[in-house]
C-alpha positions as YAML, in Angstrom:
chain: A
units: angstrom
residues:
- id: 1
  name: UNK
  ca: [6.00, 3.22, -19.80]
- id: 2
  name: UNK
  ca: [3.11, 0.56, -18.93]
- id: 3
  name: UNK
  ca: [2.65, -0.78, -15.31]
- id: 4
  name: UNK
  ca: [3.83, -4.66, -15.07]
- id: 5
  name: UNK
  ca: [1.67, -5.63, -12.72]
- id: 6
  name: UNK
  ca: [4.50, -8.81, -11.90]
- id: 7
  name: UNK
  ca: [3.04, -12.13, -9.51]
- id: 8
  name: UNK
  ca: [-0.24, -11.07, -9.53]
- id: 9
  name: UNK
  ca: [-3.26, -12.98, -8.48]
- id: 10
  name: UNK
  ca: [-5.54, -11.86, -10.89]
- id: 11
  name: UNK
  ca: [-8.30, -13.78, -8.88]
- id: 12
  name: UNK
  ca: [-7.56, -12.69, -5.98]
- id: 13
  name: UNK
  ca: [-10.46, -10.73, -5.56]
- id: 14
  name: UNK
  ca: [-13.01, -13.13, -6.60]
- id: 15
  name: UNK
  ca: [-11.28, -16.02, -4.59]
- id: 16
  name: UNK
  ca: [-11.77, -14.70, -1.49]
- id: 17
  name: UNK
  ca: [-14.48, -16.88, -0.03]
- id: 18
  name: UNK
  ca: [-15.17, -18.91, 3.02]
- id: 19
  name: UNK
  ca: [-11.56, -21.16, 2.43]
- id: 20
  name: UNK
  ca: [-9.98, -17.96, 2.34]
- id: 21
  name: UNK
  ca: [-8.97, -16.23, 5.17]
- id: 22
  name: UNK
  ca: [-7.59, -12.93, 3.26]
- id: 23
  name: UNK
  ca: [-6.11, -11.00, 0.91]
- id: 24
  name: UNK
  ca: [-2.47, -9.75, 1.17]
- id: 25
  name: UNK
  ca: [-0.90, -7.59, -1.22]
- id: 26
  name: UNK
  ca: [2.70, -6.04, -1.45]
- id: 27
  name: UNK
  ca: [2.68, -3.07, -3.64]
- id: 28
  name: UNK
  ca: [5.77, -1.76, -4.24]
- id: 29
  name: UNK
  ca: [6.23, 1.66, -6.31]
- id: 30
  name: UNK
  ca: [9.14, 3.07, -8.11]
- id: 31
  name: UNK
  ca: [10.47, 6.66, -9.06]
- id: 32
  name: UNK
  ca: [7.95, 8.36, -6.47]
- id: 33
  name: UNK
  ca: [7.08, 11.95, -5.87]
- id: 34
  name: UNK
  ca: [9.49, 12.68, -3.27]
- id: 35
  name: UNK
  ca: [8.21, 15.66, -2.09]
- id: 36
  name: UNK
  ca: [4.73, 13.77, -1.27]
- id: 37
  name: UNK
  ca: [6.68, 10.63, 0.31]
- id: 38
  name: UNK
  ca: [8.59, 13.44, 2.57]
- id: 39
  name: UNK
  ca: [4.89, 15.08, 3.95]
- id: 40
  name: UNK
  ca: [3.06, 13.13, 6.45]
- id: 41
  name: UNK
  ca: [-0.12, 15.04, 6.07]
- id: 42
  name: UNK
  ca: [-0.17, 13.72, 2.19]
- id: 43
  name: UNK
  ca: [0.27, 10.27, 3.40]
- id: 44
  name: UNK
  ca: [-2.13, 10.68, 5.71]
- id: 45
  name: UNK
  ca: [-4.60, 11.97, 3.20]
- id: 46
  name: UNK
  ca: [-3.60, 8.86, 0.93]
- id: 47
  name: UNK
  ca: [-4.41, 6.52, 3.68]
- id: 48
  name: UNK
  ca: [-7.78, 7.92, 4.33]
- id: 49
  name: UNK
  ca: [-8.88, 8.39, 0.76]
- id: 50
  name: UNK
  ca: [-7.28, 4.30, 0.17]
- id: 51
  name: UNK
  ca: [-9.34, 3.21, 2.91]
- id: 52
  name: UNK
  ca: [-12.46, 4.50, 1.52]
- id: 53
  name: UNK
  ca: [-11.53, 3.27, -2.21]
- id: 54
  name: UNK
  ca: [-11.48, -0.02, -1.38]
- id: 55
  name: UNK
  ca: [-14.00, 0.59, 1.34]
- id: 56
  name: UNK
  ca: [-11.94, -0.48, 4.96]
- id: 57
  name: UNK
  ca: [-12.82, 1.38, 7.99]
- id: 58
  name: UNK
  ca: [-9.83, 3.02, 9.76]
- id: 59
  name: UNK
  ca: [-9.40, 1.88, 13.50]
- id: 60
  name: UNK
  ca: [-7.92, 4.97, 15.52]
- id: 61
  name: UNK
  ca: [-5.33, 7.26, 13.85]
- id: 62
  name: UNK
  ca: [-2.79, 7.00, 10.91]
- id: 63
  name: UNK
  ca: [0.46, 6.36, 12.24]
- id: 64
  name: UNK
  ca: [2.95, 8.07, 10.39]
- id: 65
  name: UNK
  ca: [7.08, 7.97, 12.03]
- id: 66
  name: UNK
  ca: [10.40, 9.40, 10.10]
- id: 67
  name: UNK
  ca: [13.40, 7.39, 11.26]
- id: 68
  name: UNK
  ca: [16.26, 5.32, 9.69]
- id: 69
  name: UNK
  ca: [20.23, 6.11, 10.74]
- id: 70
  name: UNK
  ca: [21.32, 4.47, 7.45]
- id: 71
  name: UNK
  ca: [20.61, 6.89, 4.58]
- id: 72
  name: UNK
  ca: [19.68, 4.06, 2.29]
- id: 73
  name: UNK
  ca: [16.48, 3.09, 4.29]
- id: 74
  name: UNK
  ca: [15.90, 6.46, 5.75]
- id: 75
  name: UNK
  ca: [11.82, 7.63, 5.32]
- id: 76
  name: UNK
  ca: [8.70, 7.62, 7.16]
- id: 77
  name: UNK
  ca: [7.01, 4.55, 7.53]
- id: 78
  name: UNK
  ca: [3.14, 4.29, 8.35]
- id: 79
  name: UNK
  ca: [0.58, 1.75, 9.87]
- id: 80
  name: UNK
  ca: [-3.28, 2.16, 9.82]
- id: 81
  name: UNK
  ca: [-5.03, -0.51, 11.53]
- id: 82
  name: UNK
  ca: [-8.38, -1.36, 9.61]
- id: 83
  name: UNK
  ca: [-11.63, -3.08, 11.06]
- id: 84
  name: UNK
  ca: [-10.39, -6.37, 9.08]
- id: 85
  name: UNK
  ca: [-6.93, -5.96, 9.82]
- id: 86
  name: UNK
  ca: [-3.60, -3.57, 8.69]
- id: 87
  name: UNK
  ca: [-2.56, -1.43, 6.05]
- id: 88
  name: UNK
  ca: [1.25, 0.02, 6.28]
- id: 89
  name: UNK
  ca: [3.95, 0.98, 3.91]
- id: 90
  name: UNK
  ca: [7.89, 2.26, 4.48]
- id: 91
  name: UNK
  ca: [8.87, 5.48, 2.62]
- id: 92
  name: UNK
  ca: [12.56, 5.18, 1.43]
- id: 93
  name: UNK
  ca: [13.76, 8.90, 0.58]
- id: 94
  name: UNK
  ca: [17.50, 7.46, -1.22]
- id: 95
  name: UNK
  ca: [15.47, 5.53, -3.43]
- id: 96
  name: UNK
  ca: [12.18, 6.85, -4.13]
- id: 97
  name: UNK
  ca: [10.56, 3.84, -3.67]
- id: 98
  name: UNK
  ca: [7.44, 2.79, -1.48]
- id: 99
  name: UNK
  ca: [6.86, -0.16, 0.18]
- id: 100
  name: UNK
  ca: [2.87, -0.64, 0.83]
- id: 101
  name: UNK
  ca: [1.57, -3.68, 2.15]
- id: 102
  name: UNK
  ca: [-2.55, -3.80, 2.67]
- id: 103
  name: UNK
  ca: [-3.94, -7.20, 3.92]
- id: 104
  name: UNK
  ca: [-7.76, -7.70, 5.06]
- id: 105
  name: UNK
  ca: [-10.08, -10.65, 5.16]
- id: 106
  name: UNK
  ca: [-12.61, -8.57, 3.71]
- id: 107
  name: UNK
  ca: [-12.60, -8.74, -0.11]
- id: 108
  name: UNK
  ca: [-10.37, -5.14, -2.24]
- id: 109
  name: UNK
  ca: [-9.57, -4.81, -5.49]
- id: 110
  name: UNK
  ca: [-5.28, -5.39, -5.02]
- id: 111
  name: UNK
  ca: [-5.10, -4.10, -8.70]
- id: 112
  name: UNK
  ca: [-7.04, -0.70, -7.85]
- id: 113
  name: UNK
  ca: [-5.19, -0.45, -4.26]
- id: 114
  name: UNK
  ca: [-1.90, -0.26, -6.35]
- id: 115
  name: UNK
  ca: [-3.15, 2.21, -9.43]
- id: 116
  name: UNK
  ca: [-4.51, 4.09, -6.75]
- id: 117
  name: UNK
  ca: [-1.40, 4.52, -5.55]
- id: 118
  name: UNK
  ca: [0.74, 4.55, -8.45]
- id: 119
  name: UNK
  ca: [-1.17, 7.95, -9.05]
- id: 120
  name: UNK
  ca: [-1.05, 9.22, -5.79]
- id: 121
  name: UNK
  ca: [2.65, 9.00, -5.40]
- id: 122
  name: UNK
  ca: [3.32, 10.03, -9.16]
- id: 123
  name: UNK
  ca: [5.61, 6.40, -9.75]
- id: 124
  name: UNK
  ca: [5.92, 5.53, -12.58]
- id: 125
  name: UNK
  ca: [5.57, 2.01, -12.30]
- id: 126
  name: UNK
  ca: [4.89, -0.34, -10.08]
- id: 127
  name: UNK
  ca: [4.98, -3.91, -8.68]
- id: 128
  name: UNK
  ca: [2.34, -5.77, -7.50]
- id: 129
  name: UNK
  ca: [1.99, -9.52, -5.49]
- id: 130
  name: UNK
  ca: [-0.78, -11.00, -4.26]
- id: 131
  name: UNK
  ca: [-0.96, -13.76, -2.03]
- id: 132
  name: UNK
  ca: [-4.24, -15.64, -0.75]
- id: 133
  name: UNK
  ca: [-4.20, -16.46, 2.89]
- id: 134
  name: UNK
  ca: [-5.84, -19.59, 3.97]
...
């Protein structure tokens, strides 16, 4: 199956000059590895090795927290602060779907931050929407 990459801003990247303030992008991936969206470590390892992909320093620790009482939104969620702002994503087990949100006012690759992580997670597809912020 190819990987719609749906409301992108394929200029995202190159856009993000002085009248730009940042880059946020909502990735959001579909039919996950559940088994790695269930281990904290392997998030934690996806955070670190994200981070240095699209070259972010990591401020303090991943933060990585299971909760949810309804079943349908149950899952770990995780926040990483980074030197030019946050990375975080929401883990839900029912559906197999991640929720992973990276925004920075230093210039990434949105495109690479979600194959990245489309691989990681073994989706097989995903979404991806990019929004300037002025």
């Amino acid at each position: 199956m190819n990987n719609p990459v749906l409301g992108a801003d394929l200029k995202a990247k190159e856009e993000n000059t002085s009248e730009n303030w940042g880059v946020s992008s909502n990735i959001d991936l579909y039919e996950c590895d559940l088994a790695l969206m269930q281990n904290a470590d392997a998030i934690r390892e996806f955070v670190k090795i994200l981070c240095d992909r699209i070259k972010m320093r990591r401020y303090g620790e991943t933060q990585v927290v299971f909760f949810g009482d309804e079943p349908r939104v149950q899952g770990f969620s995780m926040t990483q602060l980074i030197e030019t702002s946050l990375i975080s994503a929401h883990f839900a087990d029912a559906s197999r779907a991640i929720y992973l949100d990276v925004f920075s006012c230093a210039p990434y690759d949105p495109e690479d931050a979600a194959k990245f992580a489309m691989n990681y997670f073994k989706a097989s597809r995903y979404r991806l929407n990019v929004v300037n912020r002025k």
